[in-house]
C-alpha positions in Angstrom: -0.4 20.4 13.8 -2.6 17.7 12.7 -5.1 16.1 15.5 -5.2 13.0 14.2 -3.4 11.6 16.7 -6.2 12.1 19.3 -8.5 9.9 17.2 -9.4 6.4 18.9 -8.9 3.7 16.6 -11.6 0.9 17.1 -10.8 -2.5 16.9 -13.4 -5.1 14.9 -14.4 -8.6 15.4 -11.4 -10.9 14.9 -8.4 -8.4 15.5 -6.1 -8.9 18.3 -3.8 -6.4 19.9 -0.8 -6.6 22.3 1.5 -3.9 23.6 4.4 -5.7 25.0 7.7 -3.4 25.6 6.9 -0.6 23.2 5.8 -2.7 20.2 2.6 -3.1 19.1 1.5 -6.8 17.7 -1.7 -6.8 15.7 -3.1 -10.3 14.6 -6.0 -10.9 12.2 -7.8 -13.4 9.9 -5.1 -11.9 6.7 -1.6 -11.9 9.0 -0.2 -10.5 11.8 1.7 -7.2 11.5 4.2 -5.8 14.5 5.4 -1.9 15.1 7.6 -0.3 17.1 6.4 2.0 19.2 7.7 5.9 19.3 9.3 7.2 22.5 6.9 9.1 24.5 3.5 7.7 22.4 1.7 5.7 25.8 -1.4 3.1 23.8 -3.9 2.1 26.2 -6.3 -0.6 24.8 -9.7 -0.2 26.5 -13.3 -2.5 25.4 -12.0 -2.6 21.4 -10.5 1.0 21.0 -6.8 1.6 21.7 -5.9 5.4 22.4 -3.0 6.8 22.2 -1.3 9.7 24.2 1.4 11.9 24.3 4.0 13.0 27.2 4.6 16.2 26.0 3.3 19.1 23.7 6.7 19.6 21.3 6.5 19.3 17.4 8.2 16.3 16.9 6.2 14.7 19.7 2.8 15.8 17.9 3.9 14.5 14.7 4.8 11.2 16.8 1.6 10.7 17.4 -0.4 11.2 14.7 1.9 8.9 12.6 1.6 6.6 15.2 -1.9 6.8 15.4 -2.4 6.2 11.3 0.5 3.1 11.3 -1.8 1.2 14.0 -5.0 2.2 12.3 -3.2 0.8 8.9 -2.2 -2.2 10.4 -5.8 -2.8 11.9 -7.4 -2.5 8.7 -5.0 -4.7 7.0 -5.8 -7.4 9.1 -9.0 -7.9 8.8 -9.8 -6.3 5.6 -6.3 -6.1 3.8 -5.2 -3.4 1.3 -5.7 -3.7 -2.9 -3.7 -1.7 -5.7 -4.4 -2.5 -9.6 -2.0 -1.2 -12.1 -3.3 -0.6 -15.3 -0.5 -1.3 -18.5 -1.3 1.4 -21.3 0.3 0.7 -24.7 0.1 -1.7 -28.4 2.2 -4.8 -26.9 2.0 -4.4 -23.3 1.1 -7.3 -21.7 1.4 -9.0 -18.0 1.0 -13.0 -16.5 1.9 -14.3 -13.7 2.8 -17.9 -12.3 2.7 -18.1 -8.9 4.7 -15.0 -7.6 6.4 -14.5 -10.6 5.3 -11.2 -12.7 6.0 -11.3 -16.7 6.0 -8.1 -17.7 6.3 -7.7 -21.4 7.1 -3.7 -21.5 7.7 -3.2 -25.1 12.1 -3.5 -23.9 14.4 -6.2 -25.5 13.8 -8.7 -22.5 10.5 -9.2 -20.8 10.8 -7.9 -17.2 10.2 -11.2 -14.5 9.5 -9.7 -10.8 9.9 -12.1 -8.0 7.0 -10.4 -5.3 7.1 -11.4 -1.7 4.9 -14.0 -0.1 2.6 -11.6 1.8 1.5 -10.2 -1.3 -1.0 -11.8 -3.4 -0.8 -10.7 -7.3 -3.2 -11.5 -10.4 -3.5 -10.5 -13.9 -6.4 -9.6 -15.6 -6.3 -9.5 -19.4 -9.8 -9.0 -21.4 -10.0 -8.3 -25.3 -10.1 -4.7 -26.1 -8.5 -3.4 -22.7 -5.5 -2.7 -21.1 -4.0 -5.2 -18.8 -4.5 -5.3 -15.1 -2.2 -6.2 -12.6 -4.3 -6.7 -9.1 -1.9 -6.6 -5.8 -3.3 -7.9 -2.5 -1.5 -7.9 0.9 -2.2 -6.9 4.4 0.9 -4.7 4.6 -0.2 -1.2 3.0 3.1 -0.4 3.4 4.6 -3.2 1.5 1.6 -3.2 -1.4 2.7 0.0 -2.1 6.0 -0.3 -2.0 5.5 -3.2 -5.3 3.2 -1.5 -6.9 5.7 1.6 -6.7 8.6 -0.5 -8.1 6.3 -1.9 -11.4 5.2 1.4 -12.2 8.9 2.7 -12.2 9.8 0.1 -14.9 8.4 1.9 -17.6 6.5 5.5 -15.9 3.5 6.9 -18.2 4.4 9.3 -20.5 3.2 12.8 -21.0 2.1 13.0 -24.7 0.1 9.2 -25.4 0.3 8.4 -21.7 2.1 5.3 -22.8 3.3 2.6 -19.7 1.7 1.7 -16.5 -0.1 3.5 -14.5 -2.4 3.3 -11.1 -6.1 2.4 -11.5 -7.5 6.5 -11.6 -4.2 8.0 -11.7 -4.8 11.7 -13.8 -2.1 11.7 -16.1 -1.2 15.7 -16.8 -0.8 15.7 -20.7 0.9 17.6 -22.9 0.1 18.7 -26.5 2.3 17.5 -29.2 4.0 19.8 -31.8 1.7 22.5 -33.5 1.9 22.8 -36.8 
């Protein structure tokens, strides 16, 4: 089992932390982010570190913990620092804009693709001469930046043979050869 879970998580300059009835409210200069705590998982906060133990020694209690552990630690760093993805369209045509929190995707389909993003995400398109469109997403939820950038990479996935559609910033794309002749 991993020991992550044993690992103190240090709070910086800024953050604030609450434990009020098993859930955890973290509150920052970016947003304020709230999590329920696990059953058995006790957080103590002591002079900026919160620690975080377990009642028992069983495998789903272990796991408990370390997931815990990395949710609070996520949530701390989102706060105060916050969480980027870029998205990089590959392909003759492709292009992206956005107004406001609206997302144009023009994906090479019929109709282009408008994405309304949620509030606590921050998006921005970046299109230079001679490369690919970028599509920047900002937010202090990991969890929900993720989740978006998840969902615009599923409208059109890269393919294996020209690696063709969009793709994370430093993705490896496994590629295939095309027919031999």
């Amino acid at each position: 089992m991993s020991r992550i879970g044993n690992n103190p998580v240090s709070i910086p300059q800024g953050v604030e932390v609450n434990v009020n009835n098993n859930v955890i409210t973290v509150k920052g200069k970016l947003g304020e982010l709230t999590q329920v705590i696990s059953e058995g998982i006790n957080v103590s906060i002591e002079d900026a570190t919160i620690t975080l133990t377990r009642s028992s020694e069983l495998k789903s209690q272990k796991a408990q913990h370390g997931l815990m552990r990395a949710l609070i630690a996520n949530m701390v760093e989102g706060v105060s620092k916050g969480f980027t993805k870029e998205l990089e369209l590959v392909g003759v045509g492709y292009r992206a804009s956005n107004q406001g929190q609206k997302l144009d995707l023009a994906l090479g389909f019929s109709h282009n693709i408008v994405l309304e993003l949620a509030p606590e995400v921050k998006v921005e398109t970046v299109s230079e001469k001679g490369k690919n469109p970028l599509v920047k997403l900002t937010s202090y939820d990991k969890q929900l930046v993720g989740q978006v950038a998840a969902k615009i990479r599923s409208f059109r996935k890269p393919e294996p043979y020209k690696g063709k559609g969009i793709k994370f910033v430093g993705e490896q794309l496994r590629r295939k050869a095309g027919k031999s002749a």
